[in-house]
C-alpha positions as CSV (number, residue, x, y, z in Angstrom):
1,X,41.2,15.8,-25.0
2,X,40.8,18.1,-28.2
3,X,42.8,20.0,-30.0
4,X,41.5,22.7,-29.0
5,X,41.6,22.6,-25.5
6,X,45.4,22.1,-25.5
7,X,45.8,26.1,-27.0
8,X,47.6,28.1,-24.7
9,X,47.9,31.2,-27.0
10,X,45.6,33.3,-29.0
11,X,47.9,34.9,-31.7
12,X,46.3,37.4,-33.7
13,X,48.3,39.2,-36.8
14,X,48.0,41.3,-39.6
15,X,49.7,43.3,-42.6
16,X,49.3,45.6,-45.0
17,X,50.9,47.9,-47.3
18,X,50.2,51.6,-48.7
19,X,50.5,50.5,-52.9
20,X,52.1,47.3,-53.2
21,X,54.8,47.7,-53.2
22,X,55.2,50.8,-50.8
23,X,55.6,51.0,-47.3
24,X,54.4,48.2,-45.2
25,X,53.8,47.3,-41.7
26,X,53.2,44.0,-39.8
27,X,51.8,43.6,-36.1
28,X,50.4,41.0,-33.7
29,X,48.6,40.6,-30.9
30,X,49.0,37.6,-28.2
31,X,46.9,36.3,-25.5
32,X,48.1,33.6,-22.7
33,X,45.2,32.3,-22.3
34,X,46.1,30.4,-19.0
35,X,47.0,34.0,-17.2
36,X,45.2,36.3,-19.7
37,X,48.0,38.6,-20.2
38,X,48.9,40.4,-24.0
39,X,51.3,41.7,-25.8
40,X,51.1,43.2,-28.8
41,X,54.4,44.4,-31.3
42,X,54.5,46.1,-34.6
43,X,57.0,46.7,-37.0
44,X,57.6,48.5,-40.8
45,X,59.5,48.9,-43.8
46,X,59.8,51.7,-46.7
47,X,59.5,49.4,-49.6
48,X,57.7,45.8,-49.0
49,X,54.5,43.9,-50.4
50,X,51.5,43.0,-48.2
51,X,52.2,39.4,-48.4
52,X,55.6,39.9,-47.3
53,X,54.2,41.8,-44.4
54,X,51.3,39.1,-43.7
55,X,54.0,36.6,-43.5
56,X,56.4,38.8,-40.9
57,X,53.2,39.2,-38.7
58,X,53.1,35.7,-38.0
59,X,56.9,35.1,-38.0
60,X,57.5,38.1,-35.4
61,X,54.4,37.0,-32.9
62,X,55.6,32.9,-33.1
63,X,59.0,33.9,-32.7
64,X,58.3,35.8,-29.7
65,X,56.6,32.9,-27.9
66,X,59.9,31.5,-24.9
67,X,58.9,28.0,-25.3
68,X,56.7,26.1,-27.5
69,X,53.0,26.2,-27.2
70,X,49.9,25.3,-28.4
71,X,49.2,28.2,-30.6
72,X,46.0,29.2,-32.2
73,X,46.7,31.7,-34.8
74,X,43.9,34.1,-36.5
75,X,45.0,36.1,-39.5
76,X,42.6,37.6,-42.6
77,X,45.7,36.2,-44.7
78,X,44.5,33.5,-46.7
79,X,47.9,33.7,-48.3
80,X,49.7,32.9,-45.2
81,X,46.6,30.3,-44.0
82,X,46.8,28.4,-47.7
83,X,50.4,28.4,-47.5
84,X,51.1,26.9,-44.2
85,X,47.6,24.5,-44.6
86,X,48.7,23.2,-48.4
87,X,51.5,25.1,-50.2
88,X,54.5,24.4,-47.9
89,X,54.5,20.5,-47.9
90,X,54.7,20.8,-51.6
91,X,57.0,23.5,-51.8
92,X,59.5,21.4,-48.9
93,X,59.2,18.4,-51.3
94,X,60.2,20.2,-54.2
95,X,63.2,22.1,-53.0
96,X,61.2,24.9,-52.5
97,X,60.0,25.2,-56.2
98,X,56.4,25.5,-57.4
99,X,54.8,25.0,-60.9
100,X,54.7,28.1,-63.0
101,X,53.7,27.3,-67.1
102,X,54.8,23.9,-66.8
103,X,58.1,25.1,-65.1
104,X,59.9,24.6,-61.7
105,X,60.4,28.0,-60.5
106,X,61.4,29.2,-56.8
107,X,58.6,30.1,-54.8
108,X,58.0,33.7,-53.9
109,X,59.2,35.3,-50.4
110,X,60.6,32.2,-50.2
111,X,63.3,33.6,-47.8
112,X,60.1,34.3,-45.5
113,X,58.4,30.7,-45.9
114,X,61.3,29.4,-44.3
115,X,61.6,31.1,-41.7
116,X,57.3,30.5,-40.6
117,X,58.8,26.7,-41.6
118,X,60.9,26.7,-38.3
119,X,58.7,28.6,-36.3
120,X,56.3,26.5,-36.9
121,X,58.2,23.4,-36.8
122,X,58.7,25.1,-32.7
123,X,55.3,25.4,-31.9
124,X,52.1,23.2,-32.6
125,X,49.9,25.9,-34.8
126,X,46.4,25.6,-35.8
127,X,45.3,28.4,-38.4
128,X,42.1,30.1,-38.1
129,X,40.5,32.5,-40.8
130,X,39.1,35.5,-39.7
131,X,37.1,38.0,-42.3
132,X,39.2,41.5,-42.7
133,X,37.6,44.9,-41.7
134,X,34.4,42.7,-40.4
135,X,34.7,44.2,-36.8
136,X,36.5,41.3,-34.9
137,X,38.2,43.5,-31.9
138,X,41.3,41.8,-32.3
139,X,41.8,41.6,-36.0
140,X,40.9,45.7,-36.1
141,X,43.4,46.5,-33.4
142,X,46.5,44.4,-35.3
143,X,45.6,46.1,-38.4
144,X,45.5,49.2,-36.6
145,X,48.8,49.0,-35.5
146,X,49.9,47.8,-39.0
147,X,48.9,50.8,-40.3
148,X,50.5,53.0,-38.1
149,X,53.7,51.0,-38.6
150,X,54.2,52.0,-42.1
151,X,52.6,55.7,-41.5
152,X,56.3,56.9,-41.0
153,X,57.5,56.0,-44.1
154,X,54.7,58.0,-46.1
């Protein structure tokens, strides 16, 4: 049996910032593949970084999940894809710290990293790179609601 035919849930997320800093927002989008059924969440804050946002996307959506599945997740972050695929095991073995100049210094959002670390430690998550604004439904509806997450903050 593949990998792939063990996913139960399609998690699609996305986030995004006016200036960055500024106002952010994060959503996702989830599908149960088994029953078909979605549900889709969004959230904001008045001062964030689109990377920060990225990473809450796919915190809040795992998070969510009652048990742990087989998840396969689609994001347009390669920030959050490279960090979960490469950057974390090194970071983990280093205390957290990456190479800056020759220099251990902590890594950045590191507070956020940690958290994706034990969600992702719940579930069994293979990443999936999706091209941004390139009219994949799902992709344009999480950014959708992304943006209108932070719209009350401008």
């Amino acid at each position: 049996m593949s990998e792939s035919s063990n996913i139960e849930v399609h998690l699609y997320t996305d986030g995004g910032c006016s200036g960055n800093p500024g106002p952010g927002g994060w959503a996702y989008l989830m599908r149960h593949l088994p029953s078909g059924k979605e549900a889709e969440k969004s959230g904001g804050m008045e001062h964030t970084t689109n990377n920060q946002m990225e990473l809450m996307a796919v915190i809040e959506g795992l998070a969510a999940l009652k048990r742990p599945c087989h998840v396969e997740l689609f994001t347009d972050s390669v920030y959050v894809g490279k960090g979960m695929t490469e950057w974390m095991i090194k970071w983990k073995k280093n205390g957290w710290q990456r190479k800056e100049k020759g220099k251990n210094v902590p890594v950045k959002n590191c507070d956020l990293w940690k958290r994706l670390d034990e969600q992702i430690a719940r579930h069994k998550v293979k990443y999936t790179r999706v091209a941004g604004h390139s009219g994949h439904k799902e992709n344009d509806r999480v950014d959708e609601l992304a943006v209108a997450a932070y719209q009350k903050y401008l």
